[in-house]
C-alpha positions in Angstrom: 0.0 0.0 0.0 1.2 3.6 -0.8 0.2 6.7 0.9 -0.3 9.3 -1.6 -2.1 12.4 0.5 -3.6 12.9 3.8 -6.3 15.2 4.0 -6.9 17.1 8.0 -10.6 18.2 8.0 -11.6 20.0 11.3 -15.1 19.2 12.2 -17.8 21.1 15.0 -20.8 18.8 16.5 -23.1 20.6 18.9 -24.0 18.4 21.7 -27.5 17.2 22.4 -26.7 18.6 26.0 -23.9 20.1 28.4 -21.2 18.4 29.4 -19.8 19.1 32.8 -16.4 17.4 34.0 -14.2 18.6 36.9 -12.5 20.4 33.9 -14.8 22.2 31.3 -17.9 22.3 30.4 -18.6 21.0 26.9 -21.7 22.7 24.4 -20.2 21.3 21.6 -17.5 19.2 19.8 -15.1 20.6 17.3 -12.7 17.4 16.2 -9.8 17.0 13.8 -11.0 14.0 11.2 -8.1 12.4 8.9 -8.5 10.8 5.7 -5.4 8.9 4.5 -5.6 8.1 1.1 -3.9 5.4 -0.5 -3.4 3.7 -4.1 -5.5 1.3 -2.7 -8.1 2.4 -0.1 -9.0 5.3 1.4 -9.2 5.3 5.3 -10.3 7.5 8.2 -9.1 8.7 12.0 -10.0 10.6 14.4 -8.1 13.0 16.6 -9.3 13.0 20.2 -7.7 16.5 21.5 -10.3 18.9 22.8 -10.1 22.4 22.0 -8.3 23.2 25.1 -5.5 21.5 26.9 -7.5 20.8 30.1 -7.7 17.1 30.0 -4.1 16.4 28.8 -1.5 18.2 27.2 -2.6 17.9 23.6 -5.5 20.6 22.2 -7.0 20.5 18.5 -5.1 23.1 16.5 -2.1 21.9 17.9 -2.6 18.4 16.4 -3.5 19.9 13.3 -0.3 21.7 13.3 1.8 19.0 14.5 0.2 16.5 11.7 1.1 19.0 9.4 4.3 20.5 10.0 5.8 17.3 11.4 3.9 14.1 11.4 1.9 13.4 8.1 5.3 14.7 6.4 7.8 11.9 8.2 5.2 9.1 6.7 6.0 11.0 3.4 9.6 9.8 3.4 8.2 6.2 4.2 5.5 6.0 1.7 5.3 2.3 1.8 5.0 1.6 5.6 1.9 -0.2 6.8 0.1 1.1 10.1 2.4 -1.0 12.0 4.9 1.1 11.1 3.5 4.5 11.6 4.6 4.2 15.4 8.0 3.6 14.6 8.5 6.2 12.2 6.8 8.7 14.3 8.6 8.2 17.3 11.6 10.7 16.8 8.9 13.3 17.5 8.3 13.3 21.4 4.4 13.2 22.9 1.8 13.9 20.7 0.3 10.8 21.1 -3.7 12.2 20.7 -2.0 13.0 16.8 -0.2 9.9 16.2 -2.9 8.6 17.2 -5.6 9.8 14.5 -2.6 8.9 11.8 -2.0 5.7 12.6 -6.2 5.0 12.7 -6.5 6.5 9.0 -3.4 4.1 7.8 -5.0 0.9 9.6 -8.3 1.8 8.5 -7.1 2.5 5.2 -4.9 -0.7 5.1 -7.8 -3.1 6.5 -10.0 -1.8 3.8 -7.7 -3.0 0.7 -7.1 -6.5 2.7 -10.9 -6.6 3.8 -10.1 -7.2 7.1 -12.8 -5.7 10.5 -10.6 -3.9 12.8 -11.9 -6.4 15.4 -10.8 -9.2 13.9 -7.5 -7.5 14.0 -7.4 -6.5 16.7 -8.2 -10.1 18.4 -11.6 -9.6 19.0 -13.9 -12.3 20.9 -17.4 -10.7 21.2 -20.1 -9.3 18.3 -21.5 -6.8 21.0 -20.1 -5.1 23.4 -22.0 -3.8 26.9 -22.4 0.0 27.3 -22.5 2.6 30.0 -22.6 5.9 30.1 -20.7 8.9 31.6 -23.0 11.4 33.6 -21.8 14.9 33.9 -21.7 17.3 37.0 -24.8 17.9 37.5 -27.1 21.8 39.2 -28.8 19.2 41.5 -29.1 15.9 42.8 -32.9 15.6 41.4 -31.4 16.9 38.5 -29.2 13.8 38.0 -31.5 11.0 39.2 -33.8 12.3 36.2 -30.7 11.8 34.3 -29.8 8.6 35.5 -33.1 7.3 35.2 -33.1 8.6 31.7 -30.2 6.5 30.8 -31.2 3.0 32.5 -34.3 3.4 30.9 -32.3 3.5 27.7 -30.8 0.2 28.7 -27.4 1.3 30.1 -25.5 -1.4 31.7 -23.2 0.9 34.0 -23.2 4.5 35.3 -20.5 6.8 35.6 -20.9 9.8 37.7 -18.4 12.5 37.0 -16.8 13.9 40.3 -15.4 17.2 42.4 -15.0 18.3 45.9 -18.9 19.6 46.4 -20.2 17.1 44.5 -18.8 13.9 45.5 -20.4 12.0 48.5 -24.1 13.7 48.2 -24.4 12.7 44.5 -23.4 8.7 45.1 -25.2 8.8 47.8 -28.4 10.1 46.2 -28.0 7.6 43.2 -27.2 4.9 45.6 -30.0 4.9 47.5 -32.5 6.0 44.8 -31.7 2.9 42.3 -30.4 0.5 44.9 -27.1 -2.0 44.9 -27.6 -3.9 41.4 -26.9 -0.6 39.7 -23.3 -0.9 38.5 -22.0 2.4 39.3 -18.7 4.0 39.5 -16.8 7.5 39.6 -14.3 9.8 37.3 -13.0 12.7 39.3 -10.3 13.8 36.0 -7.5 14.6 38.9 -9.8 16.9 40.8 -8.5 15.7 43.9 -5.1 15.4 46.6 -4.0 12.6 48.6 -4.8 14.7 51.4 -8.3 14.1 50.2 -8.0 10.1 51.3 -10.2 10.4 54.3 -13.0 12.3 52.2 -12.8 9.6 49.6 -12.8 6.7 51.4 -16.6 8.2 52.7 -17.4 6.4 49.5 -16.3 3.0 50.2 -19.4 2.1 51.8 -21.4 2.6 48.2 -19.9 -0.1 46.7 -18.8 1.3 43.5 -17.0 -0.3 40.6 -13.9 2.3 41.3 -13.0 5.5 41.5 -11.2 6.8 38.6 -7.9 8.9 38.4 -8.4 10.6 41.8 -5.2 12.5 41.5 -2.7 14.4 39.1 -1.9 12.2 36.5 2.2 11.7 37.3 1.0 11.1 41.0 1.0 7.1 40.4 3.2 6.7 43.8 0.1 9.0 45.6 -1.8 6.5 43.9 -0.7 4.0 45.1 -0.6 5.4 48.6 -4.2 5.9 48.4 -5.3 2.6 47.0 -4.0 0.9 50.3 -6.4 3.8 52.0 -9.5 2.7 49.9 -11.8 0.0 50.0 -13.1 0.8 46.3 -10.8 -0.1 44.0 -8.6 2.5 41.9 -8.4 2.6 38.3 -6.4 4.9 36.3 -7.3 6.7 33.0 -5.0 9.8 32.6 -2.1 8.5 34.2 -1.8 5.4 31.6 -0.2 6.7 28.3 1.5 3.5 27.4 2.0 -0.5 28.0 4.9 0.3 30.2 3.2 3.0 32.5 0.4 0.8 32.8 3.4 -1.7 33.7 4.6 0.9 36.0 1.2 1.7 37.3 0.3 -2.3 38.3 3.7 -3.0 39.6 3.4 -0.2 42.2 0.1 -1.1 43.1 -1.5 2.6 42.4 -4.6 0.8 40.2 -6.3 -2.5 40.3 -8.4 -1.5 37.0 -7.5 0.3 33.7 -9.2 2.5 31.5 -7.8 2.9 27.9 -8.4 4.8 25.7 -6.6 4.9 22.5 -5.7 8.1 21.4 -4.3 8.8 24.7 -2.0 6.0 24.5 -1.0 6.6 21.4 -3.0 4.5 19.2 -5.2 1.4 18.7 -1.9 -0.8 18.5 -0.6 0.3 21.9 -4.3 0.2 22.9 -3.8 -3.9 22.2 -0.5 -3.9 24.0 -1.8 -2.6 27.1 -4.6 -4.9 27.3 -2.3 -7.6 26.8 0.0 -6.4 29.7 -3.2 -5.9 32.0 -4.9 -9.4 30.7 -1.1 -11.1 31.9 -1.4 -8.9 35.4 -4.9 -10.0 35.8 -5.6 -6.3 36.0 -9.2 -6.0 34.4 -9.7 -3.2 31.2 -12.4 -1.0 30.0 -12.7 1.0 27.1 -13.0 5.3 28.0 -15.0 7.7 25.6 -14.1 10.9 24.4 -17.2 11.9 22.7 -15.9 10.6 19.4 -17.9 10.6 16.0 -19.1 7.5 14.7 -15.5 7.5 13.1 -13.9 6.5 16.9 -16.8 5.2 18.9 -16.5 2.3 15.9 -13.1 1.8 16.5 -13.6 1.8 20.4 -16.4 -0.7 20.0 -13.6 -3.2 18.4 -11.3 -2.6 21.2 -13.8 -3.4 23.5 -14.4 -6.6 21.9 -11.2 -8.3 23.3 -11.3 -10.4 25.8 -9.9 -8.8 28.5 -12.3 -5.8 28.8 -14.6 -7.1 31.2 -16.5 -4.3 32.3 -19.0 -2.1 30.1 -17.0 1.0 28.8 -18.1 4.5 27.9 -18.6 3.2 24.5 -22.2 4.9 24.6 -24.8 5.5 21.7 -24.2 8.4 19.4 -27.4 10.1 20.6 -25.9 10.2 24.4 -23.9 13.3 22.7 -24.9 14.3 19.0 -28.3 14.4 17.8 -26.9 13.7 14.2 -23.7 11.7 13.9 -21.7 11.6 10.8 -21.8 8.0 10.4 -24.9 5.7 10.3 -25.9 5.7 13.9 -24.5 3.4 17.1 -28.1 2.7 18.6 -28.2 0.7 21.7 -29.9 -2.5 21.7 -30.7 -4.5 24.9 -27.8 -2.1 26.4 -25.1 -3.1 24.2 -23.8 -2.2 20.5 -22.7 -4.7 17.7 -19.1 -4.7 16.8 -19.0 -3.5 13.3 -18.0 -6.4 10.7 -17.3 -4.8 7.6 -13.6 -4.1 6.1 -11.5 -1.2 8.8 -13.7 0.9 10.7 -16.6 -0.8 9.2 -18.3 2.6 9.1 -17.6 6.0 6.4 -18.9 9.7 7.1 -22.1 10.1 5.5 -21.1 13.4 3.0 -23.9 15.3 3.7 -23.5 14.7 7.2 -20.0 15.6 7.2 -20.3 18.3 4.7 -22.8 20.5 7.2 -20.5 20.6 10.2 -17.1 20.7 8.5 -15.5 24.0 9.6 -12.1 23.8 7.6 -10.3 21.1 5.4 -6.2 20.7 4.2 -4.7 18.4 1.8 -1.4 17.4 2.4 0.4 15.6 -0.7 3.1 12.7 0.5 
């Protein structure tokens, strides 16, 4: 396969509501879509990066520079290489993984198209269908978010996520706890919001019995983390803190998380995605797939990830109404609270033009 162009489209969805984290709030979703073009397929990725560098790092427009100025030009001098070797070639430039990332989905998409191989099945996938939950933002009020909770289980949601802070930690659990009793499979992200010093508040959630608690602290804190796992009943899982197979090493070996969340284009791309759920799997450290409000583009490729056996608990692989109320893909609708693992070649999923056309904001081509 030979590369012969990638194009960098930026792309704005508004979202069907706001999206509070301990963070940002969210009204809408502008993305960085890449479409690697080949002699023989096209293929597509998606970059990750918010707008702002509040959850990691990485934002949008830097990605799109980066890709352009550095990244998308290196694969230019290897014109050949297959998505396997899109890491490799890549890895003179230092971070940027959220990039890399998107590059490295276009190639593999791209390359499973012309051999007409699913992504899961690359991947290793075991499953057809994959169990969903789905991440609740910070909330005005507690009634507020048992309406929303209530919303989403009627949906069929397997698991819910509340998203965290200090103010709106114990009352929240509490409230959902109580109001939807101990079958729920419920769980917590506070995004870093919170310090070691903070142990004796947090473990006030033990009795709740949820799932975890995810990334409690700063994200290069693993040795707090691992201070405050031994403080907590509810088990820790990492999210931010895991940017490769040998931090989530790192992470296990320490003891600061008993549970993983990965998600791809943090890490660096769906192939280090693999290698971390095989290092977790040989740990006996369970694995779930995260969200980052992705297009139809990503939450396809998510849903293959998920598919392995090793992610045993539902992920935030939600439906694409939870965030858009037109995706630029054929919908993800939820059926008996789970999606189907997409079997066609890649992805198994293309924008819909129309779709894409409307809330496309700016597009580059960029010859190899």
């Amino acid at each position: 396969m030979k590369l012969t162009g990638v194009e960098i489209r930026e792309i704005r969805l508004p979202l069907v509501a706001p999206f509070r984290t301990s963070f940002a709030t969210m009204t809408e979703r502008t993305a960085l879509l890449l479409r690697a073009v080949s002699t023989d397929a096209e293929g597509w990725g998606e970059c990750v990066a918010m707008v702002d560098p509040l959850y990691s790092s990485e934002y949008a427009a830097g990605c799109a520079d980066v890709l352009r100025r550095f990244l998308i030009p290196a694969l230019g001098r290897h014109p050949h290489l297959d998505a396997a070797g899109v890491g490799p070639a890549l890895a003179p430039f230092n971070g940027h993984r959220m990039a890399k990332a998107a590059l490295e989905m276009a190639v593999l998409d791209a390359e499973l198209r012309a051999r007409g191989v699913p992504l899961a099945r690359e991947l290793g996938a075991v499953h057809d269908r994959v169990p969903c939950g789905v991440s609740v933002g910070i909330m005005d009020s507690v009634p507020q978010l048992l309406a929303a909770v209530a919303g989403y289980l009627d949906e069929g949601y397997r698991r819910i996520k509340l998203k965290i802070e200090p103010g709106w930690d114990i009352e929240p659990v509490r409230a959902v706890r109580e109001h939807f009793g101990d079958d729920l499979l419920l769980q917590v992200d506070a995004n870093t919001a919170y310090t070691l010093a903070d142990a004796r508040h947090l473990a006030r959630l033990d009795p709740y019995d949820l799932l975890l608690v995810e990334q409690p602290l700063e994200e290069e804190d693993l040795l707090g983390h691992a201070q405050l796992a031994k403080l907590l009943a509810t088990p820790v899982c990492l999210d931010e803190s895991i940017t490769s197979a040998r931090a989530a090493a790192a992470a296990i070996t320490l003891g600061a998380c008993s549970i993983v969340n990965v998600k791809p284009g943090r890490v660096g791309g769906y192939l280090e995605a693999r290698r971390i759920h095989d290092v977790c799997a040989a740990h006996g450290v369970p694995v779930w797939c995260g969200g980052m409000l992705e297009t139809g583009l990503g939450r396809a490729a998510n849903v293959a990830l998920a598919a392995l056996p090793g992610f045993t608990l539902p992920g935030d692989t939600s439906a694409s109404d939870r965030y858009y109320r037109t995706d630029i893909t054929e919908p993800f609708v939820l059926a008996d609270g789970h999606l189907p693992v997409p079997d066609g070649p890649g992805l198994g999923v293309v924008p819909l033009p129309d779709a894409l056309e409307e809330v496309t904001v700016d597009t580059e081509w960029i010859p190899m």
